[in-house]
C-alpha positions in Angstrom: 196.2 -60.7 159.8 199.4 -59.8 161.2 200.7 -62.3 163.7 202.6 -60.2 166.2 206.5 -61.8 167.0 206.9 -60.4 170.7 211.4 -60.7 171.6 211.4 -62.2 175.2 215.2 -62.4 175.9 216.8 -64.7 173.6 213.4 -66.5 172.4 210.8 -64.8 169.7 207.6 -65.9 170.9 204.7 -65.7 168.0 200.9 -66.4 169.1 198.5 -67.3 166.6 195.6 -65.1 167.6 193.1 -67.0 165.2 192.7 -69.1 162.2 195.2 -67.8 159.6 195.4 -67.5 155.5 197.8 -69.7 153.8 199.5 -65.6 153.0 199.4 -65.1 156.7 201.3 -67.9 157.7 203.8 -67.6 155.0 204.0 -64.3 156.3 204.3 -65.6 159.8 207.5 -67.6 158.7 209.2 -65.6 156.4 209.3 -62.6 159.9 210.1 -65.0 162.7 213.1 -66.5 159.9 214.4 -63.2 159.5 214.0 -61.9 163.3 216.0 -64.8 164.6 218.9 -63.2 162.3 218.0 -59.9 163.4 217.7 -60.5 166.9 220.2 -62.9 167.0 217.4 -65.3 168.6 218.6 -68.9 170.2 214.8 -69.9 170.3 211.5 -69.6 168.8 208.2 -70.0 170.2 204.9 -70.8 168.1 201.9 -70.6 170.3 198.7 -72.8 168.0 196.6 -73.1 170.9 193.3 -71.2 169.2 193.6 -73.4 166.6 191.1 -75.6 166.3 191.6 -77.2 162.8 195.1 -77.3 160.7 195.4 -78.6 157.2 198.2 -79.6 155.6 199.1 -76.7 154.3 199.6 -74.7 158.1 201.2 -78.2 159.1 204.1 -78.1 156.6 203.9 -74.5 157.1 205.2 -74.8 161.2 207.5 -77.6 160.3 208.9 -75.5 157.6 209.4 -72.6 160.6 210.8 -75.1 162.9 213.7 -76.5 160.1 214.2 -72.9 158.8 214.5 -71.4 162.7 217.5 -74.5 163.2 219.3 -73.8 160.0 219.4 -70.3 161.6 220.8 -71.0 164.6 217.6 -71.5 166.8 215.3 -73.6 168.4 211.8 -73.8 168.1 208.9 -75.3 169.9 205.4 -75.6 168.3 202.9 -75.3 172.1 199.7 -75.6 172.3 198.4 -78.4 169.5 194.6 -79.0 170.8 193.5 -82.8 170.9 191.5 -82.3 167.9 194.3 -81.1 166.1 196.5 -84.2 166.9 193.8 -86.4 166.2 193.1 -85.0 162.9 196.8 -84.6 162.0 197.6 -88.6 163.2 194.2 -89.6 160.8 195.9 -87.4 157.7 199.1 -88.6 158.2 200.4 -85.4 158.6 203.4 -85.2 160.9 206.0 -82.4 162.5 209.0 -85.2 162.5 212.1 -83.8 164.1 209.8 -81.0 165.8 210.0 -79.7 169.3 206.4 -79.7 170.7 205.1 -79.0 174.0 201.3 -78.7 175.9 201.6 -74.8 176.1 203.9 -71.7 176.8 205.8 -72.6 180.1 206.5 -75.6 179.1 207.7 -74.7 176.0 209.8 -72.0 177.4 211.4 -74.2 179.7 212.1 -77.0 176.8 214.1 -73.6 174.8 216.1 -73.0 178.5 216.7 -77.2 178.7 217.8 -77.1 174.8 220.0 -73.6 174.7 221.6 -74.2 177.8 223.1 -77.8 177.0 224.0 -76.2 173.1 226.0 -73.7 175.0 227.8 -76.0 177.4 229.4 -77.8 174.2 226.5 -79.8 173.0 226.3 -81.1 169.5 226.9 -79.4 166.9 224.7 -79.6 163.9 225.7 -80.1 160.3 229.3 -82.4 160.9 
């Protein structure tokens, strides 16, 4: 299953159209890493709204995507995490620390125009 990476602008934005392999999301990451270069992207969107069931594997999988994306130069905001799915993740213990999250697209989009806009008006640089 190929997860299509749709360029909107500056943001990728990649929907999860159902339940993936654990080769599918590696897959997933390893493109939307390399099309932030390629693109030059300042934000990355990861749409999990069909999911109804992540283990731990597709967890540390998206946080990977979100810490990878920022050591590249861009946001990223997970959208879409079904109550289910936080229930499930709170009971494991499994966590996306230091994650942007948001309830679904527009909000998510708006939280990459909040976050680019202040990095671009001088706001913090990362990694001093």
């Amino acid at each position: 299953m190929v997860v299509p990476i749709l360029k909107q602008g500056h943001y990728l934005i990649a929907t999860i159209p159902t339940a993936l392999t654990d080769a599918d999301l590696q897959d997933l990451r390893d493109g939307l890493v390399a099309e932030v270069g390629l693109y030059r992207s300042r934000g990355v969107v990861v749409d999990i709204t069909v999911l109804d069931v992540m283990d731990s594997f597709a967890v540390r999988t998206v946080r990977d995507i979100a810490h990878m994306t920022r050591l590249r130069g861009a946001e990223t905001v997970i959208v879409g995490i079904q109550p289910e799915v936080a229930f499930s993740m709170v009971e494991l213990g499994l966590t996306l620390e230091d994650v942007n999250t948001a309830l679904d697209l527009e909000e998510g989009l708006a939280l990459l125009d909040r976050k680019t806009k202040r990095a671009g008006k001088g706001g913090e640089i990362r990694g001093t």
